[in-house]
C-alpha positions as CSV (number, residue, x, y, z in Angstrom):
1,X,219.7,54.6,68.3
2,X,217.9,51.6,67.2
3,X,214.2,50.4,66.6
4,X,213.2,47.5,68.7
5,X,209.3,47.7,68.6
6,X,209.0,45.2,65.2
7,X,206.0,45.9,63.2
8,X,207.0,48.4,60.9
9,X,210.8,47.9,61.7
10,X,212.8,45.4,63.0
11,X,211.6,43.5,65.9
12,X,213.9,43.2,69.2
13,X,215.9,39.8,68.2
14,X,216.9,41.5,65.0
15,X,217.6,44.9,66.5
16,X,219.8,43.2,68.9
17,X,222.0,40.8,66.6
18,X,222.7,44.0,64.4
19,X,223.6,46.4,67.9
20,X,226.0,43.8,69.1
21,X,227.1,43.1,65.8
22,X,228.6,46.9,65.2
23,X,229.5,47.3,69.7
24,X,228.6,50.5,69.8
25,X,229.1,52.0,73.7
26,X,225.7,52.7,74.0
27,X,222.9,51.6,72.3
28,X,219.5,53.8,72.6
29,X,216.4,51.9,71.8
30,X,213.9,53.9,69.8
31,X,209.9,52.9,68.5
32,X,209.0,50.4,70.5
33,X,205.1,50.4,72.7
34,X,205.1,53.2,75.9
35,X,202.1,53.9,77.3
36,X,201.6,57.1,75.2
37,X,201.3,54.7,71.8
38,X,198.1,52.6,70.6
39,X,200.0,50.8,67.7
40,X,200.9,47.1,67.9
41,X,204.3,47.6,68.8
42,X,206.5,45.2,71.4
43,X,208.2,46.8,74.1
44,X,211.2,47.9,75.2
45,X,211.7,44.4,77.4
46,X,211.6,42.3,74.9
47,X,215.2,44.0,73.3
48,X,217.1,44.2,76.7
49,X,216.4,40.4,77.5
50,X,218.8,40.2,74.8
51,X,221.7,42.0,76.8
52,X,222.7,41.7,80.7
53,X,223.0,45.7,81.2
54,X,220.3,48.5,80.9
55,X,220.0,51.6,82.3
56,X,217.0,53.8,82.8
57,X,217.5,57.2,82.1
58,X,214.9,59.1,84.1
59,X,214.5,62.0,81.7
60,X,214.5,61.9,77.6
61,X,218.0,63.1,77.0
62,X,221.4,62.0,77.6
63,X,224.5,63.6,78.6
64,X,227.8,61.4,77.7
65,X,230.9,62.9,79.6
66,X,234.6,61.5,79.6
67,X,236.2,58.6,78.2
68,X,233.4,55.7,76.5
69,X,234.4,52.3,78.2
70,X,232.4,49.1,77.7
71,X,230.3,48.4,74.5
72,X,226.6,47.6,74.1
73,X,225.4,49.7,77.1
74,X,221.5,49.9,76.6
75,X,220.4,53.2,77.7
76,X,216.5,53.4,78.4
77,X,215.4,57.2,77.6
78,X,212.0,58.2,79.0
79,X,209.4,59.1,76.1
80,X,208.0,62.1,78.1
């Protein structure tokens, strides 16, 4: 897991050079601006621009099964 939102923490160029830099299988973008949030935060787009895979988990929890293949496999939880 990974902030992406900048601000307060990294912002999504940064978060991404240091995901790709320790390829990870799955990399789960965390604080970053949802509907639910009135801070100044940037969203999750800005982060997976920096990759050419997402996925968007329709729920807000994961279930990793079986063997891990590829790295850097952004996986979009919902923050419901």
């Amino acid at each position: 897991m990974i902030p992406v939102g900048g601000k307060y923490t990294i912002d999504a160029m940064e978060a991404a050079k240091v995901a790709k830099s320790i390829n990870s299988h799955y990399v789960l973008p965390m604080h970053y601006k949802t509907a639910a949030l009135n801070i100044p935060l940037a969203g999750v787009d800005d982060f997976v621009n920096f990759f050419g895979n997402y996925d968007i988990i329709g729920k807000n929890e994961i279930e990793i099964n079986g063997k891990l293949e590829g790295y850097n496999l952004v996986k979009i939880l919902d923050y419901k």
